[in-house]
C-alpha atoms as a printed R data frame, in Angstrom:
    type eleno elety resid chain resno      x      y       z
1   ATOM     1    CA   UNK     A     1 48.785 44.585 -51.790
2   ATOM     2    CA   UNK     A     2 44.809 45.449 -52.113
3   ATOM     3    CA   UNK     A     3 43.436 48.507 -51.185
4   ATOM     4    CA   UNK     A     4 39.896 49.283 -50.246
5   ATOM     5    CA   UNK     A     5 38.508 52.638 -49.218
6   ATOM     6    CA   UNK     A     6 35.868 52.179 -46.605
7   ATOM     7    CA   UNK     A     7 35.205 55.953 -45.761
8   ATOM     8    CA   UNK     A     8 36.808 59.422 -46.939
9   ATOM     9    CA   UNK     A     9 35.641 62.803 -46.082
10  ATOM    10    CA   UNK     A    10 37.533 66.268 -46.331
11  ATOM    11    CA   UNK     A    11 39.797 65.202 -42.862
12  ATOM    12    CA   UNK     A    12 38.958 61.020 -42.439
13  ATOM    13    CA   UNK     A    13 40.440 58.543 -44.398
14  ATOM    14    CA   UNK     A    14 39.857 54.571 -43.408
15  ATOM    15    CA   UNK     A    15 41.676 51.744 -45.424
16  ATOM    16    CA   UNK     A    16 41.158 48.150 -45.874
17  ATOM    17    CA   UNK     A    17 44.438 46.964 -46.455
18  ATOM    18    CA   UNK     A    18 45.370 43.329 -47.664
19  ATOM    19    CA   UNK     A    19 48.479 41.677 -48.501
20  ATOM    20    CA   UNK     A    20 50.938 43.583 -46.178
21  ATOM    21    CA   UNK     A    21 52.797 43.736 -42.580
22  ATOM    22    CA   UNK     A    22 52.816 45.367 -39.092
23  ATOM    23    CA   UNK     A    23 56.521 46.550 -40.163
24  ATOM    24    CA   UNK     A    24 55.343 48.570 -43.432
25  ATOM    25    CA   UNK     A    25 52.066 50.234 -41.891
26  ATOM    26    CA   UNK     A    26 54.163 51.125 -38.789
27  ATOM    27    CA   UNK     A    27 56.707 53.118 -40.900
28  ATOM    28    CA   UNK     A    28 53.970 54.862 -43.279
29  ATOM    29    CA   UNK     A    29 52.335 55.961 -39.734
30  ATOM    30    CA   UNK     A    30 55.085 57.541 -38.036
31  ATOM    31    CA   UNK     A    31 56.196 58.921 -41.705
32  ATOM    32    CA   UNK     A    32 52.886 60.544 -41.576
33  ATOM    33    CA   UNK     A    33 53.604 61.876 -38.212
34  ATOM    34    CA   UNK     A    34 56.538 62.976 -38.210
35  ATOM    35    CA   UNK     A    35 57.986 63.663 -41.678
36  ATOM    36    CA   UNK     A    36 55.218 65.001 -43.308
37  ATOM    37    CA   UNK     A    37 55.703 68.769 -43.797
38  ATOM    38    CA   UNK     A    38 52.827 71.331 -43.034
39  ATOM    39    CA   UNK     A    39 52.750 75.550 -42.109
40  ATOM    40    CA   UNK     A    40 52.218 76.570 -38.302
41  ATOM    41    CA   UNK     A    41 53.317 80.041 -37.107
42  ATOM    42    CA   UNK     A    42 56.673 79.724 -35.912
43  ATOM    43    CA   UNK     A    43 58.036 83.357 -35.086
44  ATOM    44    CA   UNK     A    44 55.639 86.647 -33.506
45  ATOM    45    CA   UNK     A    45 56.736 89.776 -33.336
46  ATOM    46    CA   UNK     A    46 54.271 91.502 -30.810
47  ATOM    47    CA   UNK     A    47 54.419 95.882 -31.853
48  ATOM    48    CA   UNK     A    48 51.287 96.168 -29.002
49  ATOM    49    CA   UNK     A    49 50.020 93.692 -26.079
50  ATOM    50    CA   UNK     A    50 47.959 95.025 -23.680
51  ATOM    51    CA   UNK     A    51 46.406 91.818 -22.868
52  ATOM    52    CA   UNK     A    52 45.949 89.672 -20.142
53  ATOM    53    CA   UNK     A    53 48.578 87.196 -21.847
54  ATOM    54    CA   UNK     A    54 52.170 87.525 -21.989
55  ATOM    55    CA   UNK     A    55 54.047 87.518 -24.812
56  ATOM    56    CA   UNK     A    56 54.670 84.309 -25.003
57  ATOM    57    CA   UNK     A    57 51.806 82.585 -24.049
58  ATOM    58    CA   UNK     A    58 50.068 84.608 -27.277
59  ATOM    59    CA   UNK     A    59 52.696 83.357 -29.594
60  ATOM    60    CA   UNK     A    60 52.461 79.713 -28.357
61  ATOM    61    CA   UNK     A    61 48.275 79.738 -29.027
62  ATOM    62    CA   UNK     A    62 49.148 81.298 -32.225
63  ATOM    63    CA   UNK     A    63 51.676 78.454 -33.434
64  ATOM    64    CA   UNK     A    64 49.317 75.828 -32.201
65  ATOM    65    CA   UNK     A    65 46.213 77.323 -35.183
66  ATOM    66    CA   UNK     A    66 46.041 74.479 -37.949
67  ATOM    67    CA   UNK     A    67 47.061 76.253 -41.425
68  ATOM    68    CA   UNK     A    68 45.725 75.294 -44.703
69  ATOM    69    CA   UNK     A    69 49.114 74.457 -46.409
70  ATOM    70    CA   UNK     A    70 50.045 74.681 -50.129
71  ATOM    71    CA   UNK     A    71 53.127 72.384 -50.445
72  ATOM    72    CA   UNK     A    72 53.523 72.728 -53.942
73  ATOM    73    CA   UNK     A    73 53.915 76.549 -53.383
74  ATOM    74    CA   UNK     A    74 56.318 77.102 -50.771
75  ATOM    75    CA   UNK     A    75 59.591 74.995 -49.893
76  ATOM    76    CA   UNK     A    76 61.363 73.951 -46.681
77  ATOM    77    CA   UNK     A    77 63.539 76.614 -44.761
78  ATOM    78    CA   UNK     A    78 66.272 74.369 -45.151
79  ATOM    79    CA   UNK     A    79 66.322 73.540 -48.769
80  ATOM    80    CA   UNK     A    80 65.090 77.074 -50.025
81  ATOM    81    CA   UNK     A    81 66.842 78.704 -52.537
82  ATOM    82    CA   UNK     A    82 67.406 81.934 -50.546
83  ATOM    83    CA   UNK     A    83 69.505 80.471 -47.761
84  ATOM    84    CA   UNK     A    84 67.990 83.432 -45.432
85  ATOM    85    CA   UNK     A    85 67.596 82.757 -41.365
86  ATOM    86    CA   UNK     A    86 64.351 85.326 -42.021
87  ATOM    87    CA   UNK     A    87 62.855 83.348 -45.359
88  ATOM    88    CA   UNK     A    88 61.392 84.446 -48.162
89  ATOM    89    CA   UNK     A    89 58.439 84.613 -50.206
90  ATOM    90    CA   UNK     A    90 58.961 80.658 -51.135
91  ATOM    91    CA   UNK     A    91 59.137 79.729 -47.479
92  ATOM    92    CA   UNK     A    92 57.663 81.827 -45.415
93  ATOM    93    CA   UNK     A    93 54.072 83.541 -44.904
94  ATOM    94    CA   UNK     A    94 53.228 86.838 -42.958
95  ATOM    95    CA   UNK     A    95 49.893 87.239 -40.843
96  ATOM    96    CA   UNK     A    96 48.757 90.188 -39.026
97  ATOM    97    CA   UNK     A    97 46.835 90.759 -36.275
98  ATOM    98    CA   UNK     A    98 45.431 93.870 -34.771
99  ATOM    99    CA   UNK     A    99 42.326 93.912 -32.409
100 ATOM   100    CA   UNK     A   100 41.196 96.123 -29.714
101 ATOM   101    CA   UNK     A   101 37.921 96.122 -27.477
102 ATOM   102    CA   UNK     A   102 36.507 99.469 -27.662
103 ATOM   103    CA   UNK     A   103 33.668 99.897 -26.175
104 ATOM   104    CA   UNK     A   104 32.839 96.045 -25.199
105 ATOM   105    CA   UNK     A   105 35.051 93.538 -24.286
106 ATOM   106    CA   UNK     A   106 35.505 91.178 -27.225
107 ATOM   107    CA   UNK     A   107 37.099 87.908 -28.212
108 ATOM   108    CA   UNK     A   108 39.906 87.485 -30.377
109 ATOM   109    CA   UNK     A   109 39.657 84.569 -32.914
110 ATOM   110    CA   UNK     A   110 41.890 82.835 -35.413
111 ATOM   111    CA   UNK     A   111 39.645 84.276 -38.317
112 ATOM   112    CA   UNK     A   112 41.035 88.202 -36.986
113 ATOM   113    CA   UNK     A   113 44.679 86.924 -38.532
114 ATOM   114    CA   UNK     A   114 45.303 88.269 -41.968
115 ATOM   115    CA   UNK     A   115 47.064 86.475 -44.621
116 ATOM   116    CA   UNK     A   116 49.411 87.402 -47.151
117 ATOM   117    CA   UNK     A   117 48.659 84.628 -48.994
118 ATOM   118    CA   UNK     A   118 44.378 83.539 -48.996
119 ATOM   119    CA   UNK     A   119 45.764 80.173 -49.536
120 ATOM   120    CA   UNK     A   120 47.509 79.612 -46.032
121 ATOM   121    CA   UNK     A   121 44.688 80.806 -43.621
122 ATOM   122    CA   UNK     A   122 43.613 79.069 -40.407
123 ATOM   123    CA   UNK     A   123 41.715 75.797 -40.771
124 ATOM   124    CA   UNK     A   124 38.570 77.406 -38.806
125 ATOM   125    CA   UNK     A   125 38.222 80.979 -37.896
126 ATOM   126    CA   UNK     A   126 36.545 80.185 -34.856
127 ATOM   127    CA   UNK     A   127 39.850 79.414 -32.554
128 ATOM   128    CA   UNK     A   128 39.837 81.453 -29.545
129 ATOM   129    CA   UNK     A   129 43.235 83.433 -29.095
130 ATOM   130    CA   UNK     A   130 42.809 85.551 -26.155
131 ATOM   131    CA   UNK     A   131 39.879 87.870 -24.452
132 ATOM   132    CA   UNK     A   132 40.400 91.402 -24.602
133 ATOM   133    CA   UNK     A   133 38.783 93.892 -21.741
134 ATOM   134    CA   UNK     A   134 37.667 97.174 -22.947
135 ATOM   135    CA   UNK     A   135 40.588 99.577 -23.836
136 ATOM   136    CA   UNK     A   136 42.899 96.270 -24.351
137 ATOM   137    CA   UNK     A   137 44.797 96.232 -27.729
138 ATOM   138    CA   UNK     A   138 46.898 93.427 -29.696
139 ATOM   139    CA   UNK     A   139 48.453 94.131 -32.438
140 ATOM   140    CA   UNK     A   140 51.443 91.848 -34.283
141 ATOM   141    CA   UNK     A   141 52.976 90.092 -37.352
142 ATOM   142    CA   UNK     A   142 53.437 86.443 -37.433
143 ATOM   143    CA   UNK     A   143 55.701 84.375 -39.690
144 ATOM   144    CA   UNK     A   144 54.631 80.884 -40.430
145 ATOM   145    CA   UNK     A   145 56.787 78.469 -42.540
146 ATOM   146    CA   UNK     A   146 56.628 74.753 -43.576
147 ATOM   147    CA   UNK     A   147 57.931 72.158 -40.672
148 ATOM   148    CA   UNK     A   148 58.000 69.024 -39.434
149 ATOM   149    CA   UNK     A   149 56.179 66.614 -36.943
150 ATOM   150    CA   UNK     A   150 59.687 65.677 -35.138
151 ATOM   151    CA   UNK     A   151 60.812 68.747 -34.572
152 ATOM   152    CA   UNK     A   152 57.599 70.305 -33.233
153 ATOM   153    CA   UNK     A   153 53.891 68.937 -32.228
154 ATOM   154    CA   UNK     A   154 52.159 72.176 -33.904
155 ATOM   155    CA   UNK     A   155 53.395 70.539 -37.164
156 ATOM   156    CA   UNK     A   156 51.577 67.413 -37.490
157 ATOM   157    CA   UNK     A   157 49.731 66.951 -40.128
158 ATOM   158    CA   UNK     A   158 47.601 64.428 -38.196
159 ATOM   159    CA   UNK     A   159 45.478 64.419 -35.335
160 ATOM   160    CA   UNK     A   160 45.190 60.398 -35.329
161 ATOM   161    CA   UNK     A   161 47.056 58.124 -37.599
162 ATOM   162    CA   UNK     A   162 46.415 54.331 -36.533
163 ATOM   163    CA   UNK     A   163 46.108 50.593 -37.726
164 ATOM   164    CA   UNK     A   164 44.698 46.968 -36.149
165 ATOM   165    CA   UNK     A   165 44.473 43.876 -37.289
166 ATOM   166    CA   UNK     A   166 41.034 42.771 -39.296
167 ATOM   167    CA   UNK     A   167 39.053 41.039 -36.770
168 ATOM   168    CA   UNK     A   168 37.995 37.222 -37.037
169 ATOM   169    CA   UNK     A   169 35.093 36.018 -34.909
170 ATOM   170    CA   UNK     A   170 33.514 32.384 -34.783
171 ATOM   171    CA   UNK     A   171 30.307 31.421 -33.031
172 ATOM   172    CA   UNK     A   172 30.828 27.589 -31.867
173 ATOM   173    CA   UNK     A   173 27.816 25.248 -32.208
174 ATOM   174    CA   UNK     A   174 28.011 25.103 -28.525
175 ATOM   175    CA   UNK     A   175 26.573 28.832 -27.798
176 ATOM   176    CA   UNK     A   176 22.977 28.719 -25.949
177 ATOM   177    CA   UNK     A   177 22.518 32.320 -26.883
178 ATOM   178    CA   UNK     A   178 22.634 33.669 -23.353
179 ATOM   179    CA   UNK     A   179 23.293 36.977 -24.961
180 ATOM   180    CA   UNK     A   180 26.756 38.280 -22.276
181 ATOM   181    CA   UNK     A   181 28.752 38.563 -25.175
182 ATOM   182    CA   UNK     A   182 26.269 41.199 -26.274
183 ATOM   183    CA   UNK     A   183 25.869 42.720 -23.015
184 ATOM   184    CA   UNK     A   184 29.388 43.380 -22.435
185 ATOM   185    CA   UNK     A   185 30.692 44.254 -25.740
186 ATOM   186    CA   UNK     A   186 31.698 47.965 -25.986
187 ATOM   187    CA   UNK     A   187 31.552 48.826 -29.378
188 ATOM   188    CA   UNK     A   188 28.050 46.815 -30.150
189 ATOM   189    CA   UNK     A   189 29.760 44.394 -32.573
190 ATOM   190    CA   UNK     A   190 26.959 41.315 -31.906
191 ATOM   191    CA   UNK     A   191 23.571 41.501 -32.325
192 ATOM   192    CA   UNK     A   192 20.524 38.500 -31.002
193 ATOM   193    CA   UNK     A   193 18.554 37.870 -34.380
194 ATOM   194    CA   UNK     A   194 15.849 34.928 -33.413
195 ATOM   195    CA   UNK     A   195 17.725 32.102 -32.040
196 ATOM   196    CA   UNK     A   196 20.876 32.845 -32.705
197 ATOM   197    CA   UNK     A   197 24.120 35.044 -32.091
198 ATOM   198    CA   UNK     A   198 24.953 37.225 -35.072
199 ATOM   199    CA   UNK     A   199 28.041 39.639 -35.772
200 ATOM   200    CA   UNK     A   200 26.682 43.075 -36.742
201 ATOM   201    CA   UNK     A   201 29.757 44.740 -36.783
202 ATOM   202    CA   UNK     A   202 33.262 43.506 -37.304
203 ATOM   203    CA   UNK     A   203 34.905 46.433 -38.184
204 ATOM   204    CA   UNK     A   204 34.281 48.019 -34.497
205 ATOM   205    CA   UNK     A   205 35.650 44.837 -32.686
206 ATOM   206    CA   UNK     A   206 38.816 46.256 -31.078
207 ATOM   207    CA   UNK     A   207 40.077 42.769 -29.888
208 ATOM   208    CA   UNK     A   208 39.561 43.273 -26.164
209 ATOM   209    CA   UNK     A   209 38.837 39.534 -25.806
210 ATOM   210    CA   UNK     A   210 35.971 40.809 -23.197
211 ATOM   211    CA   UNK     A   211 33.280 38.973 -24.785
212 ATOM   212    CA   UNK     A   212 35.622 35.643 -24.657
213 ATOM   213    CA   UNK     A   213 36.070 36.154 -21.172
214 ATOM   214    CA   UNK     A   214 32.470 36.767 -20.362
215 ATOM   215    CA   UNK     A   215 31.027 33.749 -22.088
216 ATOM   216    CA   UNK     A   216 30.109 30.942 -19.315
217 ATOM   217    CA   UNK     A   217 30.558 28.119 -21.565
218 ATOM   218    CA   UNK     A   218 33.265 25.267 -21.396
219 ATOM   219    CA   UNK     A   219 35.135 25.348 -23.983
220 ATOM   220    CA   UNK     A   220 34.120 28.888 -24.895
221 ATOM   221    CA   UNK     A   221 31.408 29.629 -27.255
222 ATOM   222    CA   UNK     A   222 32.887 32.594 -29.320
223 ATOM   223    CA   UNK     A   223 36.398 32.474 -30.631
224 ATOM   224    CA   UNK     A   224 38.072 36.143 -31.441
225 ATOM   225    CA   UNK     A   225 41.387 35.949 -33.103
226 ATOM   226    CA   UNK     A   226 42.392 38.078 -36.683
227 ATOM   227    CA   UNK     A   227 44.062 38.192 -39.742
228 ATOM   228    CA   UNK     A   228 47.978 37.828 -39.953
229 ATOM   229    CA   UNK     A   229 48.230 40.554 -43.316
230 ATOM   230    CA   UNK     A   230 44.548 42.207 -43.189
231 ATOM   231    CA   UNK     A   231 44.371 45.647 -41.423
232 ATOM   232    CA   UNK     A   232 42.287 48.534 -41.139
233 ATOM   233    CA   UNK     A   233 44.380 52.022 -41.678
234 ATOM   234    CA   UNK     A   234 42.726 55.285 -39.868
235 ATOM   235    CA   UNK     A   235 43.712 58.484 -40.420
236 ATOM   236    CA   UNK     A   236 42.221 62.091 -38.954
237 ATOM   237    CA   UNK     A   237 43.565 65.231 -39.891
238 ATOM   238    CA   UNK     A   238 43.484 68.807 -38.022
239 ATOM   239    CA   UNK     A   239 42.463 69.999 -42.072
240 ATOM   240    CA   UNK     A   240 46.051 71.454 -43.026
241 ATOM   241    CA   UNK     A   241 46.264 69.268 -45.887
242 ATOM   242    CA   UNK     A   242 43.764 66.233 -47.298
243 ATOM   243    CA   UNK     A   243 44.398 62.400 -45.804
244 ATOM   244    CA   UNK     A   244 45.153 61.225 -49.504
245 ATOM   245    CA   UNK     A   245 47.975 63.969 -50.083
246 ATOM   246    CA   UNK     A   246 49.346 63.046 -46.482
247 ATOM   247    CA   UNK     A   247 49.234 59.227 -47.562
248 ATOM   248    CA   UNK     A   248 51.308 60.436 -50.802
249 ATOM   249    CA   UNK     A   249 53.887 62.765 -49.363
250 ATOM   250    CA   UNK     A   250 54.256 59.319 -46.831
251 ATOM   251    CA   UNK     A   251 54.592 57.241 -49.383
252 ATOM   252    CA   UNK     A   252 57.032 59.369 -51.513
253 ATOM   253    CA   UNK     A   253 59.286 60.170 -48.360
254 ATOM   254    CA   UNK     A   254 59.428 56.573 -47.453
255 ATOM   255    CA   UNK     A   255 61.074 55.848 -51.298
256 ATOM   256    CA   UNK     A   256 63.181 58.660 -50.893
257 ATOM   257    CA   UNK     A   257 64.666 57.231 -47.568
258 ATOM   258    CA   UNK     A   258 64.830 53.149 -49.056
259 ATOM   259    CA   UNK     A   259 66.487 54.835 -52.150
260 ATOM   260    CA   UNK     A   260 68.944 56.587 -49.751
261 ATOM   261    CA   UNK     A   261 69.680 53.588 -47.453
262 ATOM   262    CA   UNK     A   262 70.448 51.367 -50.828
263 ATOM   263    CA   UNK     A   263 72.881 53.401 -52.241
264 ATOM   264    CA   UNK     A   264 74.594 54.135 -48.897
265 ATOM   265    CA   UNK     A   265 74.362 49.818 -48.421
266 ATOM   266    CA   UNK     A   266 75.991 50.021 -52.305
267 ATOM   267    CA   UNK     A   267 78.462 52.423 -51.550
268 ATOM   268    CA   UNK     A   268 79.704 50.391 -48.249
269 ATOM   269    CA   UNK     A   269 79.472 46.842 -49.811
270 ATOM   270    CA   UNK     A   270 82.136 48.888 -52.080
């Protein structure tokens, strides 16, 4: 398998991968989804609400805030040493949050919560939580702990995990450079240089076949097909953790589950 990074940032990571299969990239993407553990506010308790929002509206906008998440600090609920329904200091973080609009009204944002811990804080401070009218007061503790994708959306690590094909594109002799292939493409993947039809782009191509279709010529002029083990891998976080330490923890709980499946396979072959 080769590996090629085409562009990484603090929350994008795109891949050129070569030498691989649907069924592989399929499993690291819904690993990545769904098994890949991250912190999101999972339990309020609300002392003072005077708010326009119930109680439970304000604790669902609060589990939905991204958390910057330390996973070498804190553990699991279900594999932490302390066994505790309430957690401890190794798998679960307290926030506070107490507000009130005095003399204006004012907005409550993610960057009023206050950590225990400065390293699990919200993503952005700028999250709206609720609007307070004057004289309205919140005031509450939140417990966030490590989770998973499957068992709840507010812990996905990833706000877009996806792979296509590579794309593959011929020009036949037979184009007269009409230029509808260029009209009609969406993503601005051909481009008219002199006399002739070039590909700009072919990355962007999302195989829609439109240009294909469009082209008046019999046979057609432009061929679009794609490589049987070349893909591009895309990945977007929400900023709880970096794309490369999702890809990792993917990876790692992938082996942990083929290492599993063998031995149970050994054990039943016995």
């Amino acid at each position: 398998m080769e590996i090629q990074v085409l562009e990484k940032d603090d929350t994008t990571l795109r891949l050129l991968i070569k030498g691989t299969h649907t069924a592989f990239l399929n499993a690291l993407r819904r690993t990545a989804i769904s098994e890949v553990p991250c912190m999101a506010i999972d339990e309020v308790v609300v002392i003072e609400n005077s708010s326009i929002l119930h109680d439970e509206i304000l604790a669902h906008r609060l589990g939905l805030i991204p958390l910057k998440t330390d996973l070498d600090s804190y553990n699991l609920p279900e594999k932490c040493s302390c066994e505790s329904k309430f957690g401890c200091n190794l798998c679960r973080v307290t926030l506070t949050l107490q507000k009130e609009a005095t003399e204006a009204p004012v907005t409550v944002y993610s960057g009023d919560l206050k950590s225990e811990n400065q390293e699990i804080t919200p993503v952005s401070p700028h999250i709206p939580i609720v609007k307070l009218a004057t004289g309205q007061r919140v005031m509450l503790e939140a417990y966030a702990k490590l989770g998973k994708g499957k068992n709840h959306a507010k812990w996905q690590p990833v706000s877009l995990c996806t792979y296509k094909y590579m794309p593959k594109i011929e020009i036949m002799k037979n184009c007269d450079i009409c230029g509808e292939c260029i009209k009609i493409c969406p993503r601005k993947v051909f481009s008219k240089t002199g006399n002739k039809i070039e590909i700009r782009n072919l990355m962007a191509c999302i195989l829609c076949q439109d240009c294909v279709d469009v082209c008046p010529k019999n046979p057609k002029a432009i061929k679009v097909t794609w490589e049987d083990d070349v893909f591009i891998f895309q990945m977007e976080t929400n900023g709880v953790l970096p794309p490369e330490r999702i890809i990792f923890e993917a990876l790692k709980i992938l082996d942990e589950q083929f290492s599993e499946l063998l031995k149970q396979f050994k054990v039943a072959k016995t």
